[in-house]
N, CA, C and O of each residue as an XYZ file, in Angstrom:
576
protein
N     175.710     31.138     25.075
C     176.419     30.690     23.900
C     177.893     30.510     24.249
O     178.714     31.418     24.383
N     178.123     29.076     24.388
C     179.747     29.023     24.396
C     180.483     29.186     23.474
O     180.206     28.851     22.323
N     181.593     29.754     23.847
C     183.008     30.212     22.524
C     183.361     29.110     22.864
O     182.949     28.524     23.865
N     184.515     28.518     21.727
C     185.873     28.162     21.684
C     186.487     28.354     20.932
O     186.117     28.527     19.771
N     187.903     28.399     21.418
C     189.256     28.797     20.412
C     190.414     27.649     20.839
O     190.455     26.672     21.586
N     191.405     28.403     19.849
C     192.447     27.571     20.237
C     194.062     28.773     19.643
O     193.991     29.678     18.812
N     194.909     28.476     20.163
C     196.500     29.425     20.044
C     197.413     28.067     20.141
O     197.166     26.989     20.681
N     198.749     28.596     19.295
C     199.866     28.033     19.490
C     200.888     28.986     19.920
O     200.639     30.075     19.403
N     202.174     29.039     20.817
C     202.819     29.059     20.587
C     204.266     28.480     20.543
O     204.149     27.254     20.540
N     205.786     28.894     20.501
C     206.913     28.516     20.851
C     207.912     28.756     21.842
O     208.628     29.750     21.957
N     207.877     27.811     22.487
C     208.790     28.901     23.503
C     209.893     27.947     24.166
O     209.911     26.824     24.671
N     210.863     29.046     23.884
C     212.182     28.426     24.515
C     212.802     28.766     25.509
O     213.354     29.745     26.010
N     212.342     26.575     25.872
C     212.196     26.465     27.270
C     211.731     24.857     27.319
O     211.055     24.330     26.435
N     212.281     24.093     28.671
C     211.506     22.721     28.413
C     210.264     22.742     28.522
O     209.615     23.785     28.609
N     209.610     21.190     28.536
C     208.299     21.138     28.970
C     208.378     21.140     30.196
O     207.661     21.912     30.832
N     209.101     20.440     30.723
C     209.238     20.816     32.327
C     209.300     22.421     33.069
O     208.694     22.742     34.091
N     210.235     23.331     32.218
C     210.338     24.463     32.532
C     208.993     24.836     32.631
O     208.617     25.106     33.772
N     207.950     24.943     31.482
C     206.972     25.532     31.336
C     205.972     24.719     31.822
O     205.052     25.524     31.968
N     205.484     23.448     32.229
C     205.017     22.931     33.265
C     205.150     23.549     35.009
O     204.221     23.733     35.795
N     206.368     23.729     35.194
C     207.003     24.416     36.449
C     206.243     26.016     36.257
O     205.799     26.396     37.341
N     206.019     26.961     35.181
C     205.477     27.948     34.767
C     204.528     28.042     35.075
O     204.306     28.960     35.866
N     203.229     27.041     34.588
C     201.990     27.002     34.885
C     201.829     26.437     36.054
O     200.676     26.621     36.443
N     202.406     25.884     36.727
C     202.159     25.534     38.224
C     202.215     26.829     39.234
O     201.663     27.082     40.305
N     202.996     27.421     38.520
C     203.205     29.165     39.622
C     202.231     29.551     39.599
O     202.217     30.251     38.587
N     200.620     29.630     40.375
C     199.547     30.090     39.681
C     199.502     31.337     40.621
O     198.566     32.104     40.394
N     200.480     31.725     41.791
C     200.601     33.034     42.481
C     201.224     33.868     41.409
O     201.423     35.034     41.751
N     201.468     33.648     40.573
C     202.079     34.165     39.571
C     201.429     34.496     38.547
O     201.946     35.201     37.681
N     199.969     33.974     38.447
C     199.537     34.379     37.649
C     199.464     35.764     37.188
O     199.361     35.776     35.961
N     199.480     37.260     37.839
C     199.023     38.382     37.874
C     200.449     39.068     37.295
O     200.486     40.234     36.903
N     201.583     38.199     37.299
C     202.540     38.817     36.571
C     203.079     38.128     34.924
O     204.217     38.159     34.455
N     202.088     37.659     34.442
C     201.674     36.674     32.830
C     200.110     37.059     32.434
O     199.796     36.930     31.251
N     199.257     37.463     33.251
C     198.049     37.772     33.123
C     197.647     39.273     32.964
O     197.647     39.427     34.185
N     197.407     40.141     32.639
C     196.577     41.331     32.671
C     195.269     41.367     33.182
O     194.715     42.290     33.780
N     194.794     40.144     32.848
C     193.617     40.000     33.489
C     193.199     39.973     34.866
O     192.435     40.721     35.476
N     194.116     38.557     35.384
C     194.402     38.330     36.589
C     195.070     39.025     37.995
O     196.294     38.973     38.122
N     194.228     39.686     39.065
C     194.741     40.565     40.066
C     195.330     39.851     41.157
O     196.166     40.411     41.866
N     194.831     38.178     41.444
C     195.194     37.387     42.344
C     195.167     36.133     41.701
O     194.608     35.910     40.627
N     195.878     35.205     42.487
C     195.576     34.009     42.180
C     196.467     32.883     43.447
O     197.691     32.912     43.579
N     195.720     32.137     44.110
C     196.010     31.186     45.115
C     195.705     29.802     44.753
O     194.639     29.403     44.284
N     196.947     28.974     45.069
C     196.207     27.304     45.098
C     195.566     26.703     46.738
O     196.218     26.336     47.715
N     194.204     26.777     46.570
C     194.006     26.524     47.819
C     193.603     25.153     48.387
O     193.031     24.816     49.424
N     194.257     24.284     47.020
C     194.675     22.672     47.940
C     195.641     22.715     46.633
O     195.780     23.560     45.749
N     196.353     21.250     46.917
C     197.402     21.069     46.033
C     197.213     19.453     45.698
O     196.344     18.865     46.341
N     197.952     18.743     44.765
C     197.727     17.222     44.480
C     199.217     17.237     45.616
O     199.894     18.159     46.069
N     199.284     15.531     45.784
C     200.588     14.717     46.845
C     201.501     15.616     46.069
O     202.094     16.382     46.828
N     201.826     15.783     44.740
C     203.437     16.233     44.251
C     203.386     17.372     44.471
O     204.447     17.905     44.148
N     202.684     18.049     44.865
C     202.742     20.041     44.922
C     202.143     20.798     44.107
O     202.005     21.999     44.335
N     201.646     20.151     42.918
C     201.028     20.769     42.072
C     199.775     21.519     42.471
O     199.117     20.822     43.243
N     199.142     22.824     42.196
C     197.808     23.150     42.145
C     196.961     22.260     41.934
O     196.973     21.832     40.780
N     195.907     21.626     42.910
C     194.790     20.679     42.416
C     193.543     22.399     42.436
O     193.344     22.963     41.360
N     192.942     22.910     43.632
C     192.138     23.974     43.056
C     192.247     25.357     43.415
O     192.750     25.582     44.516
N     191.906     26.262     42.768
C     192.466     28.070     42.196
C     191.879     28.708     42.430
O     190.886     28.852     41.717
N     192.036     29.427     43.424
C     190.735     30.913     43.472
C     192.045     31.858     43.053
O     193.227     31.841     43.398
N     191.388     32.560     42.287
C     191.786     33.576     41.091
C     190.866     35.036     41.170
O     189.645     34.880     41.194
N     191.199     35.921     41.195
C     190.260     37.608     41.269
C     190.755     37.604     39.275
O     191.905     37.489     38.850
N     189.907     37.711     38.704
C     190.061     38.195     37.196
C     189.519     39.570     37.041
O     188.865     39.812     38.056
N     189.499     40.637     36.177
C     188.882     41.258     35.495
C     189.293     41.424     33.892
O     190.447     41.465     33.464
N     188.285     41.493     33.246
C     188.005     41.743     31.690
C     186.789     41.812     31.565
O     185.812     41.248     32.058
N     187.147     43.271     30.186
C     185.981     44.036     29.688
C     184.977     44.092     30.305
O     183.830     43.777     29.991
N     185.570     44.679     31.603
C     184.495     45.910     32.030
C     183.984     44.502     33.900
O     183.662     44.666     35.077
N     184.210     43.488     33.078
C     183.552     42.741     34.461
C     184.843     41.771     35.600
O     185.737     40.983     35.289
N     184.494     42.175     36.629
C     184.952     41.405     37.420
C     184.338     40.542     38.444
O     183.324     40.734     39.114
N     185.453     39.197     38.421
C     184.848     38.018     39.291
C     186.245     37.166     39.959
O     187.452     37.184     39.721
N     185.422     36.489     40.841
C     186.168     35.465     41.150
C     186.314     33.963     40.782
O     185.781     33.095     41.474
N     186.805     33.771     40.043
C     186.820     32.470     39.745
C     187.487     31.251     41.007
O     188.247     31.477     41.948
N     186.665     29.558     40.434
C     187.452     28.683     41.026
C     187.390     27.702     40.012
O     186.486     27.375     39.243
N     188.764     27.229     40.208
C     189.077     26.253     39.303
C     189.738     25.244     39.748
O     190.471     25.220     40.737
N     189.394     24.080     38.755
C     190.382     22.550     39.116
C     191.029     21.992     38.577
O     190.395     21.357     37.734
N     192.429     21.736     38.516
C     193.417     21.392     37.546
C     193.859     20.189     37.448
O     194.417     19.885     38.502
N     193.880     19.400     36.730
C     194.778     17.572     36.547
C     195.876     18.250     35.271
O     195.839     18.892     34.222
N     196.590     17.753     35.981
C     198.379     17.083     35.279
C     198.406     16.324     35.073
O     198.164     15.408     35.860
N     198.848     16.113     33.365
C     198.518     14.934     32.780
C     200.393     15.041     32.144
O     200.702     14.965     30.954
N     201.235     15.199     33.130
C     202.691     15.518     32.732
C     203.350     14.190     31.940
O     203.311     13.095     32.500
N     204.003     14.351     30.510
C     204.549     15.459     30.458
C     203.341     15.905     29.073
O     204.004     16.070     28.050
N     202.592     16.015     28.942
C     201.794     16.179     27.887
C     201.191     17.422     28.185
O     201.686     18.441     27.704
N     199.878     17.503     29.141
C     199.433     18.070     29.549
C     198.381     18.277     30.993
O     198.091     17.521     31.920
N     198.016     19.629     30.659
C     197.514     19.987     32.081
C     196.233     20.847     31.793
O     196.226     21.738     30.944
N     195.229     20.538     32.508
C     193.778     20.849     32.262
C     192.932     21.390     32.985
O     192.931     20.922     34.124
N     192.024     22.381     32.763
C     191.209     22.940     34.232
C     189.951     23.073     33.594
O     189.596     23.296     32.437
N     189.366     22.872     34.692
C     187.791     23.247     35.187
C     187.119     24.226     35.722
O     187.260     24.182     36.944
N     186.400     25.161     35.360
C     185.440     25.827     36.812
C     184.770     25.261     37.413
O     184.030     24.460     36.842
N     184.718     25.389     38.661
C     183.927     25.372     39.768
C     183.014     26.499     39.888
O     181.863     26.536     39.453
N     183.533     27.267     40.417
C     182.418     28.243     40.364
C     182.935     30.030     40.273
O     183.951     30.548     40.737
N     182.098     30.492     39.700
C     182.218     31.810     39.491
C     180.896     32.415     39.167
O     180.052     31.673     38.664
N     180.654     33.450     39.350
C     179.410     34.799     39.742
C     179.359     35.175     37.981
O     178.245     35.275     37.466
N     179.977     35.272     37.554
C     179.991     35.519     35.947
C     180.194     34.226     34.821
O     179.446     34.091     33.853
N     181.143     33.463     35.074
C     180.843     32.576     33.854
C     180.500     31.005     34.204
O     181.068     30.243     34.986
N     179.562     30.832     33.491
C     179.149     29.443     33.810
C     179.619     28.322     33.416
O     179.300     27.225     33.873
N     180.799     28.642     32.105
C     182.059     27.123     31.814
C     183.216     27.785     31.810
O     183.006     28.998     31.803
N     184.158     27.553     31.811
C     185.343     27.189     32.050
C     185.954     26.273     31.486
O     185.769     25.372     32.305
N     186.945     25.539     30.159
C     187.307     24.479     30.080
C     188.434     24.484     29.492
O     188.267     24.648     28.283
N     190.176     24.317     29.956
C     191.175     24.613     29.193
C     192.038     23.704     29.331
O     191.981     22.926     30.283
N     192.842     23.654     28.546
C     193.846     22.580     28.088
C     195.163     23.241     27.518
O     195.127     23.999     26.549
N     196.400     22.886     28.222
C     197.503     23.470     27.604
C     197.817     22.406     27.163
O     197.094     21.555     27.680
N     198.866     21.753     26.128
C     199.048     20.406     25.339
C     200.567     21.065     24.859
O     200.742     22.023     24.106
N     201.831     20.039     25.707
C     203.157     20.735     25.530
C     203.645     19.698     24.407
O     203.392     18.494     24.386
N     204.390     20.419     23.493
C     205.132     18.695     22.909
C     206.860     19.657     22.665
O     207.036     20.810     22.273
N     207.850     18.631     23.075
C     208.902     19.003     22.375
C     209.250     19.245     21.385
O     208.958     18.384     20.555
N     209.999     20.410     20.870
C     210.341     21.034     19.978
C     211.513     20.886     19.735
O     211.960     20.320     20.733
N     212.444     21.063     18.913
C     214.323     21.028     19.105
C     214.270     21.403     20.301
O     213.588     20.666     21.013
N     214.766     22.336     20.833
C     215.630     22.949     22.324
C     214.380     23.738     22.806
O     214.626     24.607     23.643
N     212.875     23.569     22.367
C     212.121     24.351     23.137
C     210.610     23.393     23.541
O     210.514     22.205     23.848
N     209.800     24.200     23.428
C     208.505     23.260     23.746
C     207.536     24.044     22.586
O     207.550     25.271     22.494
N     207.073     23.571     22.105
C     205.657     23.454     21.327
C     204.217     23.332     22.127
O     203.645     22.282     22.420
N     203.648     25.098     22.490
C     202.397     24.784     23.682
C     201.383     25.089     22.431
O     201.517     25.651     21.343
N     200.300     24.442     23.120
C     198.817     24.521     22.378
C     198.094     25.084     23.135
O     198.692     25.006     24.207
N     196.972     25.735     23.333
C     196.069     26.172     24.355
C     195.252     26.152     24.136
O     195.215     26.917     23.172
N     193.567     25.523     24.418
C     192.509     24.946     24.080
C     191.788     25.639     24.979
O     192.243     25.599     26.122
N     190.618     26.382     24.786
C     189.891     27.275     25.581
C     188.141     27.205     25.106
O     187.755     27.434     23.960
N     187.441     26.922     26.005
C     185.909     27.027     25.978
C     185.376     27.781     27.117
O     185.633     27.454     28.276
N     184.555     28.896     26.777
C     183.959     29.399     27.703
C     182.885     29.725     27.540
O     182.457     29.471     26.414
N     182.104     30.286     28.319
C     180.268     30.658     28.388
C     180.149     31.285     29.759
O     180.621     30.790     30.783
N     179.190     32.899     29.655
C     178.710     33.145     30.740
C     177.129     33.268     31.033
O     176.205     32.820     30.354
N     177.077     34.015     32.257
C     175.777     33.716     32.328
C     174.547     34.679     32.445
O     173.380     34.589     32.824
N     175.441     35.722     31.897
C     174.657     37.233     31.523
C     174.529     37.153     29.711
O     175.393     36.575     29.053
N     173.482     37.737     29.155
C     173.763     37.637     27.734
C     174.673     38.611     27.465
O     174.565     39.701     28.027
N     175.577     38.387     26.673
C     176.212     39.072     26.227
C     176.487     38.803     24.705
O     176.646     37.643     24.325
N     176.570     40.310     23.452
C     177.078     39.938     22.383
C     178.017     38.883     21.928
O     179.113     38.650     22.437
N     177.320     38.085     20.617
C     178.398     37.257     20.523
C     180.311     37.638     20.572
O     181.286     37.214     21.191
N     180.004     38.758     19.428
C     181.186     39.763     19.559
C     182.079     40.038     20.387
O     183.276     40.121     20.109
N     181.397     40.270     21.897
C     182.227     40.618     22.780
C     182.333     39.621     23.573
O     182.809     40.029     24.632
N     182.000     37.795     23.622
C     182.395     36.849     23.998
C     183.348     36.547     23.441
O     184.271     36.204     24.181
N     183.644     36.512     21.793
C     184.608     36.142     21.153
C     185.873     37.064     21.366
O     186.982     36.658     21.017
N     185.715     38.201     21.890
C     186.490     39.274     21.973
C     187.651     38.719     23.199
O     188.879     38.641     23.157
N     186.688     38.396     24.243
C     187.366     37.876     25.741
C     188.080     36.509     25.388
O     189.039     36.064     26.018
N     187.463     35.881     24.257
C     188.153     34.513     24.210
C     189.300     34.685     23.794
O     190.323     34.146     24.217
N     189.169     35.620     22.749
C     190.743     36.427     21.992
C     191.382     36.468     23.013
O     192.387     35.759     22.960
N     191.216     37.077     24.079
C     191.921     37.988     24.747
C     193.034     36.894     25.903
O     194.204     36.950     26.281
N     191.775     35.898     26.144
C     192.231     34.940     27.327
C     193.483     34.009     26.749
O     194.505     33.686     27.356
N     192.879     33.498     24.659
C     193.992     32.775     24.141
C     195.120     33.729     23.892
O     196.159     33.128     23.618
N     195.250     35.251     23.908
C     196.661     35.747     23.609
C     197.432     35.934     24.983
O     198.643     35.892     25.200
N     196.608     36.104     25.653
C     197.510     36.004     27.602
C     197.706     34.697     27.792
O     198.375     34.470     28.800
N     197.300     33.566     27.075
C     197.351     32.655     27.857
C     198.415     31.668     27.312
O     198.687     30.578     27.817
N     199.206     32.440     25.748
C     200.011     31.786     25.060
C     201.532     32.738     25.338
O     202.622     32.341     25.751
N     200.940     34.576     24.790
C     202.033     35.053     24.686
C     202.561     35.358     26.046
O     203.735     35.087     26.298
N     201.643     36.000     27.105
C     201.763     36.125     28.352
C     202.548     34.864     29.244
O     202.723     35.039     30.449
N     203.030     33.528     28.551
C     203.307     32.103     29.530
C     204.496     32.677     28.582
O     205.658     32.843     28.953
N     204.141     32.863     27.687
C     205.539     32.701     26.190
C     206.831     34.314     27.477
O     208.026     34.325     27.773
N     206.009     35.011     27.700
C     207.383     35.949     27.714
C     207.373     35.924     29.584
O     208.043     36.848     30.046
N     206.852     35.199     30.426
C     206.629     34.963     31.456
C     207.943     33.713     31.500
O     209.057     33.844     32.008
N     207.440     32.645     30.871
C     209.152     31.462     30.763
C     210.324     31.958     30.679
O     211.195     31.871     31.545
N     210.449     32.772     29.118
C     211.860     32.881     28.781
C     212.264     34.086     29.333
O     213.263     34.590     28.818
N     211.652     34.769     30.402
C     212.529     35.596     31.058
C     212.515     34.783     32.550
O     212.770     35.738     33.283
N     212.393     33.763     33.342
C     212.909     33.289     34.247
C     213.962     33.089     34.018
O     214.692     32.578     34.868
């Protein structure tokens, strides 16, 4: 059973700044709680992360994820799984728009694994991934 959700938040900072944010994906483990590692292990021609091996843990399980990212700058930026031992989708979307002096992020999240698990505690992780994945970028920016 796949979840999806969705988060907003504000954060002041450009889209570029916070584009430059989500490109740090060695960085993930200091915006993430979840996240213990994270490497881009190819990149697109401009430098960007094209795909991500990532060590995650939440509630109770750990895996390795891989993922694939397109930059769709200055709008947005999008990923895929490839593959992981625990979840079988993967599908996210950050969507930046200018704000007065900050950026306006959206975060679009679908997931599914491949153990049954309560609906409850799928929706629980989705919670969890959209509040790291808004407030965790949110206080990760404005303290660079």
């Amino acid at each position: 059973m796949a979840v999806t959700g969705s988060a907003d938040v504000a954060i002041d900072a450009t889209p570029e700044q916070v584009f430059d944010a989500i490109a740090a994906v060695d960085d993930l483990p200091k915006r993430s709680g979840s996240h213990q590692s994270a490497v881009a292990e190819t990149r697109h021609p401009d430098g960007r992360p094209d795909r991500v091996r990532a060590k995650v843990s939440a509630v109770g399980f750990s895996d390795e994820e891989v993922t694939d990212y397109r930059w769709n700058e200055p709008e947005s930026v999008s990923w895929t799984l490839v593959e992981s031992a625990f979840q079988s989708r993967q599908n996210g979307t950050y969507t930046l728009t200018p704000s007065g002096t900050g950026t306006h992020v959206r975060l679009e999240l679908e997931i599914d694994v491949k153990i049954k698990l309560p609906g409850i505690v799928l929706k629980r992780i989705l919670k969890s991934a959209l509040d790291t994945g808004t407030q965790g970028l949110k206080t990760y920016v404005e303290s660079r």
